[in-house]
N, C-alpha and C positions, 0 to 999 in steps of 0.2 A: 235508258237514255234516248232522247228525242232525235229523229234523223235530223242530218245536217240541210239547214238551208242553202239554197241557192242565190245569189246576191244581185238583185233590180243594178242598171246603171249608177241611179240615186245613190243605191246604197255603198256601191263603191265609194263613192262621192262622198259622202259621208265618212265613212272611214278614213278618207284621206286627211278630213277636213278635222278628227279624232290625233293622227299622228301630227298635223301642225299645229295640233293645239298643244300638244304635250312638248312641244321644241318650245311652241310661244313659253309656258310656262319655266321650261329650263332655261331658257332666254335670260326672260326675268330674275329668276334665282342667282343668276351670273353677274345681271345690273347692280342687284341691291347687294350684291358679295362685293363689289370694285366700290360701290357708293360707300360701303362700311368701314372699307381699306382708307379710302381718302377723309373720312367722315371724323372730325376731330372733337366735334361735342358729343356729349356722353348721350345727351335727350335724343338728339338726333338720329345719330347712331343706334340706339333703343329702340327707335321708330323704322328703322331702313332694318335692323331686326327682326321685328314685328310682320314688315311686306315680306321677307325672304322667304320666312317660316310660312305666311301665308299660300305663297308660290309653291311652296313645298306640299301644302297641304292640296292645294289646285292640283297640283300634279297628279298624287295619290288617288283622288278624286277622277280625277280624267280616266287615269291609267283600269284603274277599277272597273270603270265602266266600260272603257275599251273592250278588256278584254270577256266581260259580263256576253257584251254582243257578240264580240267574236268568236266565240264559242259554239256560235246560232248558227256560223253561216260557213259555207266553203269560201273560202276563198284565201288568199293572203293580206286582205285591207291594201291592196295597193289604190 
């Protein structure tokens, strides 16, 4: 196992900018959840679907690489 990094300002910076991404996306997943509730066409609804799962997928995505990095480095990602 490879020593732990030490984290530049930037990369703090970064990592912050990792944790508001993963909100933004749980955001989103919350939108197209309330859109789907009031959503009374069936196409529509399919389509508001389709971004959630998306959102979903962003997330997984994010979250992955989050912690890919943070693995690398000391710190806490604050």
């Amino acid at each position: 196992m490879s020593p732990l990094k030490a984290m530049s300002e930037n990369e703090r910076r970064l990592f912050a900018i990792f944790k508001k991404a993963l909100q933004a996306e749980r955001d989103a997943q919350a939108m197209y959840q309330e859109a789907m509730g009031l959503c009374e066409d069936p196409m529509l609804r399919a389509v508001l679907k389709g971004f959630y799962e998306d959102e979903i997928r962003h997330e997984q995505g994010v979250l992955a690489r989050y912690h890919q990095f943070r693995n690398e480095y000391q710190a806490d990602g604050n």
